[in-house]
C-alpha positions, 0 to 999 in steps of 0.5 A: 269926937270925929275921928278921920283916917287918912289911907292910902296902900299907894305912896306919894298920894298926899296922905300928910298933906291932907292930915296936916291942912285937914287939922289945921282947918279943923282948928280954924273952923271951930271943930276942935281943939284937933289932935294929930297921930302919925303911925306911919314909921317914916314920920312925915306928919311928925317932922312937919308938926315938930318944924311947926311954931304954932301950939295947934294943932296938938300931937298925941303919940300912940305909944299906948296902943291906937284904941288907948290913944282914941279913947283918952283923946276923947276923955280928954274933949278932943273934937277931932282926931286925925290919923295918917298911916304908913302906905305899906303896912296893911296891919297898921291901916286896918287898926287905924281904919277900926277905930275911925268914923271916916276914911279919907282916901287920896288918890291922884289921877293916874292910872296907875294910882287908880289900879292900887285903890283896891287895897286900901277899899277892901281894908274899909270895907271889911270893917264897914267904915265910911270912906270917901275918896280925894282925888289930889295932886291934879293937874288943873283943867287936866281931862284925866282929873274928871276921868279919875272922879268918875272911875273912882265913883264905881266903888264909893264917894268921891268928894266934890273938891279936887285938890290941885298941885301947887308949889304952895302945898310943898313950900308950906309943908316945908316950914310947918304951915299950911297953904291957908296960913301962908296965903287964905285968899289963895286956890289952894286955900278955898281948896283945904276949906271947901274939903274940910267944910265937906268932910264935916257934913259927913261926919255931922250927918253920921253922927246924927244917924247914930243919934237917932238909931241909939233913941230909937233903940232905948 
């Protein structure tokens, strides 16, 4: 089971929209079955799924504990878990970071978005966890959006896929849906798929290594 962490000690970065359109992608691209978890207090993902009429993805409530909650999900043969965190609570971050494979950090190209990524990096890195940044909500063909990705490059991965602002994302989150069930042959559609099919070759390439580290090792 991959297990990705949505982070972000800087609000308004787009973190649930990314959990949601990330796990319905998921589904739709034969990873799953896909589970989602919300420990951010505020509810976000939770209000989305609730307003949701599909059955998929499934939600998973962390009353139990987060490691408790990883560990069923797995008995139970999820492919993936996705978690969304709350942007303040650096207690909460760092549990959910602990029992991640991947951190996904979103994080729009503004300066003052970019001074606030420190947090978040060092929460990854005390507990020596891929992340990979999402540079989001940019402004198409915006020359501060390749000046972020750049910038951000300093201190680790950036994604190739730029997540664009679009009303699409907004309307979509409103209903319970995505932009790739609202409209698949849209930008921001090819966007979600183009993350998610990235994403994946991360987690595969990871999984891969453990593989061969754990034969090595018998």
């Amino acid at each position: 089971m991959h297990v990705i962490a949505l982070a972000s000690r800087k609000g308004g970065a787009g973190k649930t929209t990314l959990a949601s359109h990330l796990a319905v992608e998921a589904e739709a691209a034969g990873a799953g079955p896909v589970a989602l978890v919300d420990t951010d207090p505020q509810g976000g993902l939770a209000g989305w799924w609730n307003a949701r009429p599909a059955e998929t993805p499934r939600w998973i409530d962390p009353a139990g504990g987060l490691p408790a909650t990883v560990t069923a999900a797995r008995a139970a043969g999820y492919g993936v878990l996705v978690i969304d965190t709350p942007p303040s609570v650096a207690e909460t971050i760092a549990g959910v970071i602990a029992v991640s494979d991947l951190v996904v950090i979103p994080v729009r190209p503004s300066p003052n978005d970019l001074r606030a990524i420190g947090g978040t990096i060092e929460l990854a890195r005390r507990v020596r966890k891929r992340m990979v940044f999402v540079v989001s909500q940019a402004t198409p063909r915006a020359r501060i959006t390749a000046e972020a990705a750049i910038a951000l490059s300093q201190y680790g991965t950036v994604a190739p896929v730029v997540i664009h602002h679009r009303v699409d994302f907004a309307a979509s989150m409103t209903g319970g849906a995505t932009v790739g069930e609202l409209d698949p042959q849209g930008r921001s559609a090819s966007e979600v798929r183009a993350l998610w099919a990235y994403l994946l070759n991360l987690l595969t390439e990871d999984a891969d290594h453990a593989a061969i580290d754990a034969r090595a090792a018998e």
